[in-house]
Legacy VTK file of the C-alpha trace (Angstrom):
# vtk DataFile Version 3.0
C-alpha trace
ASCII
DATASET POLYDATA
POINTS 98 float
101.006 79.567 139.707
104.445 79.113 141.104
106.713 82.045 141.550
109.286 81.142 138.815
106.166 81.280 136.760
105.586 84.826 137.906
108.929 86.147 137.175
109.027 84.207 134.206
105.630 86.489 133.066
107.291 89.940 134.547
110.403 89.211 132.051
108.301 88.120 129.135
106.111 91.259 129.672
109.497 93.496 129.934
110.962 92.488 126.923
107.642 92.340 124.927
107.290 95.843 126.017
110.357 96.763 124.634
110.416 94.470 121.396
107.627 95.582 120.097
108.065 98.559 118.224
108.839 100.891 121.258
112.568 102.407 119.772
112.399 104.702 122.907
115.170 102.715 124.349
118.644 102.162 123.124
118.495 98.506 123.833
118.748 96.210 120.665
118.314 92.480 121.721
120.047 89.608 120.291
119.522 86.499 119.593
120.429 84.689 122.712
117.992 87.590 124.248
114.851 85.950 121.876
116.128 82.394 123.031
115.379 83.612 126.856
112.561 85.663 125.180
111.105 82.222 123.887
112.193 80.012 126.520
110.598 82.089 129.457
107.266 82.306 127.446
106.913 78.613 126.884
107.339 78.324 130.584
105.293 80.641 131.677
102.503 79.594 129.263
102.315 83.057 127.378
102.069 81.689 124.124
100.709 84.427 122.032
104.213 86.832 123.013
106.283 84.002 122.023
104.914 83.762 118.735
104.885 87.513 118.466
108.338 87.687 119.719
109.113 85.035 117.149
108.097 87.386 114.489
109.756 90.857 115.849
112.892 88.653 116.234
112.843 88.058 112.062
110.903 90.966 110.724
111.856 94.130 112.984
115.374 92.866 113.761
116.180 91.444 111.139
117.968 88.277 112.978
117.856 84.707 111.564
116.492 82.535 114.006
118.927 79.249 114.949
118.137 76.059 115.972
117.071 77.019 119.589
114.991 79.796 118.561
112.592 77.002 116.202
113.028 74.420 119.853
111.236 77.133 121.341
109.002 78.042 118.745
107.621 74.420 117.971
107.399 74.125 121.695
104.918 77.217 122.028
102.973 75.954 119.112
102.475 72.448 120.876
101.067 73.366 123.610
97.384 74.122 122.835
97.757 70.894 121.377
98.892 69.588 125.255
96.247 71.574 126.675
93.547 69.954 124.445
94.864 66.421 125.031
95.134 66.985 129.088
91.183 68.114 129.557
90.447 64.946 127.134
92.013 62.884 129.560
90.425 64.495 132.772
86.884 64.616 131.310
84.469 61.957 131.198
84.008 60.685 127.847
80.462 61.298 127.633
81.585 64.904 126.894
83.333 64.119 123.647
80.464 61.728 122.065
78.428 62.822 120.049
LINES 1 99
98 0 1 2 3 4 5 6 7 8 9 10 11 12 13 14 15 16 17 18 19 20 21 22 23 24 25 26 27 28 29 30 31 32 33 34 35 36 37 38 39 40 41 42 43 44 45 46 47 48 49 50 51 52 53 54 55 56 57 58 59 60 61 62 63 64 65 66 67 68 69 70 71 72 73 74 75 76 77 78 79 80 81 82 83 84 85 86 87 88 89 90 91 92 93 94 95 96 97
C-alpha cells in the first residue's frame, strides 16, 4: 500500500468518525466535503464508508448529492466488479470450470 493510500484511509476514517452520527463536534460538512469524502474512499479502496458516507450525506444531512457525488458513488460500486474481473484474469481457467 502506497502512502497516499494511507493518508487517503486516515482521512476517510476521520470524517467517517465524525459523519456518522457523532454531533459531539460543531463541524457540519458540505457537499464538496462528501465529494473528498467519496473520492478519497474510492482511492483508498474503502468501499463500504463510501457507500455509508453516501447515505449520511442524503439522510442525516439532508444534502442532495450532484453530479460528482453519483461519479464517485458508481465508481465505489464498480469496483468489486474490477476486483472480480482482475483475479479472473490472473487465475488459471481451470478454476472457473465447472
Amino acid at each position: 500500500m502506497s502512502k497516499s493510500n494511507d493518508i487517503n484511509s486516515e482521512n476517510v476514517n476521520l470524517v467517517y468518525k465524525e459523519t456518522s452520527g457523532n454531533r459531539k463536534t460543531c463541524i457540519i460538512p458540505d457537499d464538496i466535503t462528501f465529494i473528498r469524502v467519496l473520492s478519497a474512499s474510492m482511492h483508498a479502496g474503502m468501499l463500504k464508508e463510501g457507500l455509508i458516507s453516501f447515505e449520511l450525506m442524503q439522510k442525516l444531512y439532508k444534502l442532495e448529492p450532484k453530479v460528482q457525488h453519483y461519479h464517485y458513488a458508481w465508481w465505489i460500486y464498480a469496483q468489486p466488479s474490477r476486483t472480480c474481473r482482475k483475479s479472473r484474469e490472473t487465475h488459471p481457467k481451470d478454476a472457473y470450470s465447472t
